[in-house]
C-alpha positions in Angstrom: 8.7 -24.1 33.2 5.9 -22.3 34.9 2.6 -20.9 33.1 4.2 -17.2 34.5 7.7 -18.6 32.9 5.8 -19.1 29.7 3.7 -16.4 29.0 6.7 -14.2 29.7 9.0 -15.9 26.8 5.9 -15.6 24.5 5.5 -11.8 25.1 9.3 -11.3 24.4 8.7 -13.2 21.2 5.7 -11.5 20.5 7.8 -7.9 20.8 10.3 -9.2 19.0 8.1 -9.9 15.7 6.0 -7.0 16.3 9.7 -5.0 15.6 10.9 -6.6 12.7 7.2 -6.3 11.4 7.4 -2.8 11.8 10.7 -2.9 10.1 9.6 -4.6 7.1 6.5 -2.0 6.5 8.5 0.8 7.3 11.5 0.2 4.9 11.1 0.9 1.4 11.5 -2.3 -0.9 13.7 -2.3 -3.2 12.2 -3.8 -6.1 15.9 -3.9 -8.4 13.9 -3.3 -11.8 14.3 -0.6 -14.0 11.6 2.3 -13.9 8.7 1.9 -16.2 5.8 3.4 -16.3 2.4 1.5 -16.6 0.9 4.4 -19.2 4.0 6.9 -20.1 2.2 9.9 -21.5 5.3 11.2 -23.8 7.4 8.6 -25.5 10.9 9.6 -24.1 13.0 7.4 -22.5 12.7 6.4 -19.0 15.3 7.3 -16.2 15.5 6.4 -12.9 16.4 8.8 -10.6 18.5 8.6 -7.0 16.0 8.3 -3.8 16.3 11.4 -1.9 14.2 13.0 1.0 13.8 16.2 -1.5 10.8 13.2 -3.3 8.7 11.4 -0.7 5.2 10.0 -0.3 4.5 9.2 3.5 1.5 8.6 6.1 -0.8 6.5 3.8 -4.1 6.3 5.3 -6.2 3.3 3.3 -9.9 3.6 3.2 -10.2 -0.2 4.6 -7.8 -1.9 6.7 -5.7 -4.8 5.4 -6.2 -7.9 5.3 -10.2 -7.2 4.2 -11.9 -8.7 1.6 -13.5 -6.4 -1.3 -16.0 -6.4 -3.6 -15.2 -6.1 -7.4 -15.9 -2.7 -8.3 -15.7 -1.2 -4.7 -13.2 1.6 -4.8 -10.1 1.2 -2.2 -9.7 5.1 -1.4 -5.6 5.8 -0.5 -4.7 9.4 1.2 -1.2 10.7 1.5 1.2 13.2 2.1 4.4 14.3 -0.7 7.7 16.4 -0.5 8.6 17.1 -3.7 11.3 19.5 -5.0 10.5 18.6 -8.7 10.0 22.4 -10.2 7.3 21.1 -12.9 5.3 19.2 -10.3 5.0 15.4 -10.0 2.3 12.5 -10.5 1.8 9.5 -7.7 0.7 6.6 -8.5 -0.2 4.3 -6.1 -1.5 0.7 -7.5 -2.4 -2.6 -7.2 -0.1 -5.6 -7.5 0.0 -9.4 -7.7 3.0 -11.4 -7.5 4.8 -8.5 -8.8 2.6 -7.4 -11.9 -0.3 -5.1 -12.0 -3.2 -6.7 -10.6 -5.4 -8.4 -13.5 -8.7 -6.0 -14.0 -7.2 -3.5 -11.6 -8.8 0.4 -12.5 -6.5 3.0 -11.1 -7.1 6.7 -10.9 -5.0 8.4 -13.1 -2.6 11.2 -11.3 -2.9 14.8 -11.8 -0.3 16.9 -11.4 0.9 18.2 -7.9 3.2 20.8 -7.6 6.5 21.6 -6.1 5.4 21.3 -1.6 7.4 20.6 1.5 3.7 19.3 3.2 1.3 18.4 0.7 -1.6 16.1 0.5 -3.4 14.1 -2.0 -5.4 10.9 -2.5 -6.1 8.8 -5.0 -8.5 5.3 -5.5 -8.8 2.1 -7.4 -10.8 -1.1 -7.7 -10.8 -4.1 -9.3 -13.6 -4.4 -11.9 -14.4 -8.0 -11.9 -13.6 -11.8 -11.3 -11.5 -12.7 -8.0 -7.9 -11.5 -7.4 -5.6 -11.4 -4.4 -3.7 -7.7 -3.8 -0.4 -8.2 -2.3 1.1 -4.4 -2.9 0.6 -1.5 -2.9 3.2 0.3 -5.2 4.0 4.3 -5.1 5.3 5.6 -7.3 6.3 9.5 -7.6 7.1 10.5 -11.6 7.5 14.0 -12.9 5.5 15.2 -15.2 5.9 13.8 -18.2 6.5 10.5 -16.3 10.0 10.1 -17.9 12.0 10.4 -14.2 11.0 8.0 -11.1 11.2 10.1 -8.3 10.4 7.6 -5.4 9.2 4.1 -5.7 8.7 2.2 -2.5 6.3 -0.9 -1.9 3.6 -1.8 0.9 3.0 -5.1 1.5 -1.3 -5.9 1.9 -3.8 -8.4 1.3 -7.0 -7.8 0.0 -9.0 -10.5 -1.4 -11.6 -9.1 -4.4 -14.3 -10.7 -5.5 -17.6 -10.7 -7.9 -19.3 -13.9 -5.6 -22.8 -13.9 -5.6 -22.0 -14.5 -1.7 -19.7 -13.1 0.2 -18.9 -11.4 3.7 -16.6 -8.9 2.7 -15.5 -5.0 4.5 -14.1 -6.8 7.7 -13.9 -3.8 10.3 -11.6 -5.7 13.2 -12.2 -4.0 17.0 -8.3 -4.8 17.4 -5.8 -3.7 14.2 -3.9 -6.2 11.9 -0.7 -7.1 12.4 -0.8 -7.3 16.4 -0.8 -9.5 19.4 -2.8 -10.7 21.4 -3.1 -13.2 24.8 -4.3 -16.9 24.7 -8.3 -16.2 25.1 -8.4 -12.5 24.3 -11.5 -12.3 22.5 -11.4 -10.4 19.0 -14.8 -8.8 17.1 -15.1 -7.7 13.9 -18.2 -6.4 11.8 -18.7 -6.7 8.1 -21.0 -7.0 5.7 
């Protein structure tokens, strides 16, 4: 097979990852655990309700690209855009997990109440305060108000690496974004602290 032959199976390979990549972050996970609520602020029970378009969170823009290393204490900024047809408004929560559980030492921004919009915007933050700990998701979650009813849940797979070292390079800025592909020899910078 020629270098041509090659380089032209590799490419097709490389498109066809790239598309079930894409697939995978697009979808919603389905997580098939009840709703809970990490800090419920009434004590009624919890219900979970159907996933509809009338309750989204979309277009996530993350103050530092993942995969990045962080360190503890520095806040992870998250912006994003709702629909929500919940009359009382809704909170969203978007947090850190490990391995399925809320990251250890993880300090979330608590939501304040948006109300009922077809196009609306809000952002929220978190950090993890100390020691070292791997992020693997980002969970959002839209309640209602009284954070009885899960509106929308859906999961974003990430991987940022948080750490107190004395020592560290950490707030990787890549000159190409991650996931993609690149050609044998195609050189890739990056800054960072």
């Amino acid at each position: 097979m020629s270098a041509q032959s090659k380089r032209g199976v590799l490419l097709r390979i490389a498109r066809i990852l790239s598309v079930i990549l894409l697939f995978a972050l697009v979808l919603p996970a389905s997580t098939g655990r009840p709703a809970q609520a990490e800090a419920p602020s009434q004590a009624a029970p919890l219900q979970a309700a159907a996933v509809s378009g009338n309750h989204l969170v979309t277009g996530l823009a993350v103050s530092h690209a993942s995969p990045n290393i962080l360190l503890a204490g520095q806040s992870l900024a998250v912006d994003f855009q709702y629909n929500t047809v919940e009359p009382g408004g809704v909170r969203i929560d978007i947090r850190p997990y490990t391995d399925g559980a809320l990251t250890p030492n993880a300090s979330p921004v608590s939501s304040p109440l948006y109300p009922p919009a077809s196009d609306g915007k809000g952002s929220t933050s978190f950090t993890i305060t100390s020691g070292a700990a791997v992020v693997d998701e980002l969970r959002v979650q839209m309640w209602n108000s009284g954070r009885t009813v899960l509106l929308f849940e859906a999961s974003l797979p990430v991987f940022y690496y948080f750490s107190d070292a004395i020592s560290l390079a950490y707030n990787f800025v890549f000159d190409t974004p991650s996931p993609n592909v690149l050609l044998l020899n195609q050189e890739l910078t990056f800054r960072f602290d």
